[in-house]
TIGUDREN-919459 format. One record per residue (C-alpha): residue number from 1; x, y, z; residue in one letter. Coordinates in steps of 0.001 Angstrom, whole numbers. Example, Ala and Ser with C-alpha at 12.3 -4.5 7.8 and 13.67 -1.06 7.14 Angstrom:
2
 pos       X       Y       Z code
   1   12300   -4500    7800    a
   2   13670   -1060    7140    s
***
This chain:
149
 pos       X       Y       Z code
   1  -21257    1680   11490    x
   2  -19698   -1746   10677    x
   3  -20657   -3570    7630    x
   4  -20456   -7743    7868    x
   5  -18658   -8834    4872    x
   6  -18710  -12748    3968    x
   7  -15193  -13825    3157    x
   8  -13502  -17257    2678    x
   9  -10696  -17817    1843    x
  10  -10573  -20734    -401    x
  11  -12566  -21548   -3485    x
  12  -13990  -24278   -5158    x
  13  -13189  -25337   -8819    x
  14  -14921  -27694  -10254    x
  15  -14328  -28582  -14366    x
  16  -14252  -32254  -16082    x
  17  -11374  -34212  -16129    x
  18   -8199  -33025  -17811    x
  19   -9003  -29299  -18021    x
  20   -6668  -27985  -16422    x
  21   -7759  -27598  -12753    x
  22   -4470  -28425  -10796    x
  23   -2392  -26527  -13432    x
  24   -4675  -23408  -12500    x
  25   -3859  -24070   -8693    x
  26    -607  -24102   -9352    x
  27     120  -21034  -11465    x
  28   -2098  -18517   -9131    x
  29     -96  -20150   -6577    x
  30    2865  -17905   -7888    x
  31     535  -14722   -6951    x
  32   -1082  -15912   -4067    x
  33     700  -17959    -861    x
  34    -632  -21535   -1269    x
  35    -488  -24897     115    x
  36   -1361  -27357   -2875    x
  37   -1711  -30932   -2360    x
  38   -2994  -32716   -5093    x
  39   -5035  -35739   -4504    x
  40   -5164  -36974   -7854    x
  41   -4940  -41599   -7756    x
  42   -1339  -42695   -8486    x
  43    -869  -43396  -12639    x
  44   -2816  -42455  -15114    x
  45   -4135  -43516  -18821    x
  46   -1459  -42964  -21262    x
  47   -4172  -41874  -23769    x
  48   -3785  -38615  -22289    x
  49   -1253  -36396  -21322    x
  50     829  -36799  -17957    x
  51    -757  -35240  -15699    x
  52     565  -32164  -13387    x
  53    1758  -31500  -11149    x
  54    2093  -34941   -9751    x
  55    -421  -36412   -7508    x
  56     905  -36089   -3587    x
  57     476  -39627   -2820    x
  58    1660  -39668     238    x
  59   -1058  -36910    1751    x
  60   -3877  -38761    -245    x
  61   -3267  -41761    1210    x
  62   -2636  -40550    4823    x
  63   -6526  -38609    4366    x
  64   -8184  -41983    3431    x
  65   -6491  -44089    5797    x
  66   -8354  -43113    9278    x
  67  -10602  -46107   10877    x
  68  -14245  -43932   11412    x
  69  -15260  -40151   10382    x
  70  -14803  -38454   13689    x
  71  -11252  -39533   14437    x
  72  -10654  -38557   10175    x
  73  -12209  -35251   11257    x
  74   -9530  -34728   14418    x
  75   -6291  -35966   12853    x
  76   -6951  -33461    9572    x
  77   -7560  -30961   12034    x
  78   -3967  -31484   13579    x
  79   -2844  -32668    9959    x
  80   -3664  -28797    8551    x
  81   -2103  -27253   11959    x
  82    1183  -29309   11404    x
  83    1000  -27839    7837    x
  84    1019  -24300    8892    x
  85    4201  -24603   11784    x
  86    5755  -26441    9338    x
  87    5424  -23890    6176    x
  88    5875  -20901    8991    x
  89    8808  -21969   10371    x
  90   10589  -22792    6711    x
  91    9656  -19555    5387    x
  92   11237  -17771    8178    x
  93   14122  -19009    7062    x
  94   13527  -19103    2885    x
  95   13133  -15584    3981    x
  96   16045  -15073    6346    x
  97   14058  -12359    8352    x
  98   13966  -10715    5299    x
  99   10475   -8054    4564    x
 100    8901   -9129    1335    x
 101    5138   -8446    -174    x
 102    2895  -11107    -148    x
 103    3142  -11610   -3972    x
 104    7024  -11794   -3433    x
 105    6292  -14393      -1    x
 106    3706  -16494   -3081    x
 107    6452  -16880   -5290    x
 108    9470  -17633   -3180    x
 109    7399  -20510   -1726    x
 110    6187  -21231   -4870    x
 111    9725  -22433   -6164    x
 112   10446  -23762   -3411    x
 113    8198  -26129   -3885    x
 114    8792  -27298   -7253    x
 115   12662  -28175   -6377    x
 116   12689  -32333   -6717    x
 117   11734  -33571   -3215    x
 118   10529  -30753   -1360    x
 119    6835  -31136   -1710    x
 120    6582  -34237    -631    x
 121    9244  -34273    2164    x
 122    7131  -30889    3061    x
 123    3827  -33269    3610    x
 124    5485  -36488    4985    x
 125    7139  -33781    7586    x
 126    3727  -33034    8489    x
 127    2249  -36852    8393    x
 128    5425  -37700   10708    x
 129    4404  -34898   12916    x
 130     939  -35437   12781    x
 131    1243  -39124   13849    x
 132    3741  -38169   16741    x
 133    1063  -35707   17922    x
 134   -1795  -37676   18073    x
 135     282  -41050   19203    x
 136   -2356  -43646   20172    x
 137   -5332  -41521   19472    x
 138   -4673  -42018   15640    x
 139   -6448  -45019   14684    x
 140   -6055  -45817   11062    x
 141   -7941  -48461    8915    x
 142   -4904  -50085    7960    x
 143   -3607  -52739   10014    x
 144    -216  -50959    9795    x
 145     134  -46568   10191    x
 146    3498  -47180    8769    x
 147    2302  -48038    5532    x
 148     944  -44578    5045    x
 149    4745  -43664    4681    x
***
């Protein structure tokens, strides 16, 4: 006899400003193999602490850029795909064919990550190949795609 289980992976965390939401994200993602973006607005007020980790500016404003809700739908579709080759195919070779546990996989990515520059090169990889997929089917709201750069 098989039992139905309901199972998602992903969760939703919702606390007031400042309490420490993205810093959660980013410390289970030592345990757990993530792919954080953080869609936080650019700046912040200075009356409170700097926030972290920084806001990915770059994916945020790609997400908010498409013309109407069913081509937004479609390009974050192919947005999340390019995510995945991309973040297979560089930890094959963080791993160098290499047999870890998945704890071991969290963490290597994990610092990977945080080097200066990775992250966002990571998502503007995936913006660049996201645009090239979709070529003239990506219509944006902006006059100019490139902007989203």
């Amino acid at each position: 006899m098989t039992q139905h289980r309901d199972y998602a992976g992903f969760a939703a965390i919702v606390q007031s400003s400042g309490t420490g939401k993205s810093r959660m994200v980013h410390e289970q993602a030592k345990l757990v193999f993530t792919l954080p973006f953080n869609l936080r607005n650019e700046g912040y007020d200075e009356l409170f602490v700097t926030p972290y980790p920084e806001p990915d500016n770059n994916v945020r404003q790609f997400l908010i850029g498409f013309q109407d809700d069913s081509n937004a739908r479609n390009n974050i579709i192919v947005f999340l795909g390019k995510i995945y080759e991309l973040a297979a195919k560089r930890l094959g070779s963080l791993l160098n064919g290499g047999r870890m546990k998945r704890q071991e996989i969290a963490e290597c990515w994990h610092d990977y990550l945080q080097v200066e520059g990775v992250r966002s090169t990571f998502y503007q990889d995936a913006i660049d190949a996201t645009k090239e997929s979709l070529g003239s089917v990506c219509f944006f709201a902006h006059s100019d795609a490139s902007s989203l750069n």
